[in-house]
Structure formats: C-alpha cells, structure tokens
C-alpha positions as CSV (number, residue, x, y, z in Angstrom):
1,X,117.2,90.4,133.9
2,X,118.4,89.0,130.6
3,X,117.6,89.7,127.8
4,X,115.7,87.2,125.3
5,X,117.7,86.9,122.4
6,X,115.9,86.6,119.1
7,X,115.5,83.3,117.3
8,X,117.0,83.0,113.9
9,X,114.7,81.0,111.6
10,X,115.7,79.8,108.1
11,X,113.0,82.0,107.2
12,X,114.6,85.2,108.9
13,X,117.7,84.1,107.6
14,X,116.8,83.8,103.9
15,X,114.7,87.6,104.1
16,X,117.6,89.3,105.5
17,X,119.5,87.4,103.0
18,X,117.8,89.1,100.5
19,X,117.6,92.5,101.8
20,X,121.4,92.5,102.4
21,X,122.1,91.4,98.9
22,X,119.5,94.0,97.1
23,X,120.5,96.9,95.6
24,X,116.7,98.4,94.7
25,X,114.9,99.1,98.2
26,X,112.6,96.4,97.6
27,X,109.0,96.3,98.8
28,X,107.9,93.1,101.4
29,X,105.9,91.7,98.3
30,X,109.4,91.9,96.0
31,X,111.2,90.1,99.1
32,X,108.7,87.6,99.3
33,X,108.9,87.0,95.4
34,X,113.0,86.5,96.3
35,X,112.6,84.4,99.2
36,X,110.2,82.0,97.9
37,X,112.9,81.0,95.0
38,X,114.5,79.2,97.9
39,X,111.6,78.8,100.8
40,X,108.3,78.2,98.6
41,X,106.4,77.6,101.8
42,X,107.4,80.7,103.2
43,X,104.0,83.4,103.8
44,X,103.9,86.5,102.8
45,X,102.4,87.3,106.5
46,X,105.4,85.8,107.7
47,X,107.7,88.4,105.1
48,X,106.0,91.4,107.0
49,X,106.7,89.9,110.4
50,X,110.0,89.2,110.0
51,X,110.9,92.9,108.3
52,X,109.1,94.8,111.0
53,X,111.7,93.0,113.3
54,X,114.5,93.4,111.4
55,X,114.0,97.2,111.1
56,X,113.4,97.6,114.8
57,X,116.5,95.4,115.6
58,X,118.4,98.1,113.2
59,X,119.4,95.1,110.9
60,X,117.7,96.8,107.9
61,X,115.4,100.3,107.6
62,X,112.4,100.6,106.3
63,X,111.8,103.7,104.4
64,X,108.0,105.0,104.7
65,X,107.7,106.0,100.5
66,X,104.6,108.2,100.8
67,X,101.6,107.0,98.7
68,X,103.6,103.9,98.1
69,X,104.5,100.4,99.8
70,X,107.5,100.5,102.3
71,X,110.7,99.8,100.9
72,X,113.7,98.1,103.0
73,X,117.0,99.0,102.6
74,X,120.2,97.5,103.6
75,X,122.0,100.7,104.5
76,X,120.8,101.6,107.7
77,X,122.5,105.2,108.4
78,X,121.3,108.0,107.9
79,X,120.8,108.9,104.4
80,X,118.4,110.3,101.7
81,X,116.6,108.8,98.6
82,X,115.4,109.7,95.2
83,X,112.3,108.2,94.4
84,X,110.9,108.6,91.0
85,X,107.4,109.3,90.4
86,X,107.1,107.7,86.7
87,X,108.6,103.8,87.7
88,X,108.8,104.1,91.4
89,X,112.2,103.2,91.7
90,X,114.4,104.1,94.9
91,X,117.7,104.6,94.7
92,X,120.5,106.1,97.3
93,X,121.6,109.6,97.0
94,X,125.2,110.5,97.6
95,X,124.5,113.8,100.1
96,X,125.4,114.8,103.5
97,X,121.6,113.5,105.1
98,X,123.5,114.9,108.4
99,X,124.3,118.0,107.8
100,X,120.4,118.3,106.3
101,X,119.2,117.3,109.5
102,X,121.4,119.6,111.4
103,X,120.1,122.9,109.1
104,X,116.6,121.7,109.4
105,X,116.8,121.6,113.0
106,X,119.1,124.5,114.2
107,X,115.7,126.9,115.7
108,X,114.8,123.2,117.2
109,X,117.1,124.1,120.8
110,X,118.6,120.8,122.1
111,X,117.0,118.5,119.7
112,X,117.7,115.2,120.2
113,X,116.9,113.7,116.7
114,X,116.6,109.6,116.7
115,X,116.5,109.2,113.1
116,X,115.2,111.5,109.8
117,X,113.9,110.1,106.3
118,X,114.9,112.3,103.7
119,X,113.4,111.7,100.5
120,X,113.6,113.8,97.1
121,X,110.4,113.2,94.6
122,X,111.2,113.7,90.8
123,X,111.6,111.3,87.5
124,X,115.1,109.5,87.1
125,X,117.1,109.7,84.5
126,X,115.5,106.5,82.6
127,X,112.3,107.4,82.3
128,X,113.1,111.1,81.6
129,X,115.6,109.8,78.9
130,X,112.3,107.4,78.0
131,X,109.8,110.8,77.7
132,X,112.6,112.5,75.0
C-alpha cells in the first residue's frame, strides 16, 4: 500500500520556516506571533496542528517544559536543555544526552529507549547576573 504523502501548505511551510530559523525553543503562541508577520490569516489552531505534525514527522521536537507551554526545537537528536526558572528561557546544553541515557538505563536489561528529554532546572546567567 502506499503511503499518503503529506501536503505542504504555505502555512506548514512558513511554521517550519520559523522553527528552523529560531534559536530560542519557541512556544506555538511565539511561532504564531512569527508566522503571522508573513501569513496574517494564518490561526493559531492551525500553529498547534501543524507542530504536532511536524514533531511526529521528526521535522522538529517538541520538548514537554514541565509547568510551562511546549517549546519546539529545530535540533531533533537527542539532547538536553537548561531551562531557567526566573525568564523561562530554553537554551541547548552542550553534554553527551547519550551517554546520560545509557547510565540511567544500565539496571533497565535490553532497553530499547525511543527517545529521552533531558532537562536541567536552575536560573541562567542573565538573570542571576540581574539578582547581583
């Protein structure tokens, strides 16, 4: 059987656009905000759609920030994030997320481990700097 292939809208388009070219983990309402610079008809409904596809297609991940909105991130390999609980911003942390998930799991057996979200809480340097 073939398999359908997915349409590409100028809407889907222009959000993936703007998750590719985003360096802050935005949140759905922050891509809205982007897209409708160029799409002003675009919904906000229609934002949510098209990220839920685009993280189960693997285009982007969406990173579950607990007691926060999702954020969606271009880089979709494995890797951890430091989010910081003054300004909620999300950045990228430069660690083996790998060999984390490989110590977490060695009493796990034959694991087979699909994905992991790795996510460090604490304030960035900003607003620490900001609290001197």
């Amino acid at each position: 059987m073939r398999e359908t292939a997915k349409r590409q809208t100028r809407q889907k388009c222009e959000i993936e656009r703007v998750v590719l070219s985003s360096c802050d983990h935005p949140t759905a309402e922050t891509v809205f905000g982007r897209v409708r610079e160029a799409l002003p008809a675009v919904s906000l409904g229609t934002v949510y759609r098209v990220l839920k596809g685009l993280a189960e297609e693997g285009r982007v991940r969406e990173i579950a920030v607990p007691g926060a909105p999702a954020r969606f991130d271009k880089t979709t390999g494995t890797h951890a994030h430091f989010v910081c609980e003054k300004c909620g911003a999300v950045e990228d942390i430069g660690i083996d997320a790998a060999e984390i998930v490989k110590a977490a799991c060695r009493g796990c057996g034959e694991a087979d481990i699909a994905e992991a979200d790795i996510i460090f809480r604490g304030v960035c340097p900003k607003c620490k700097e900001e609290n001197k």
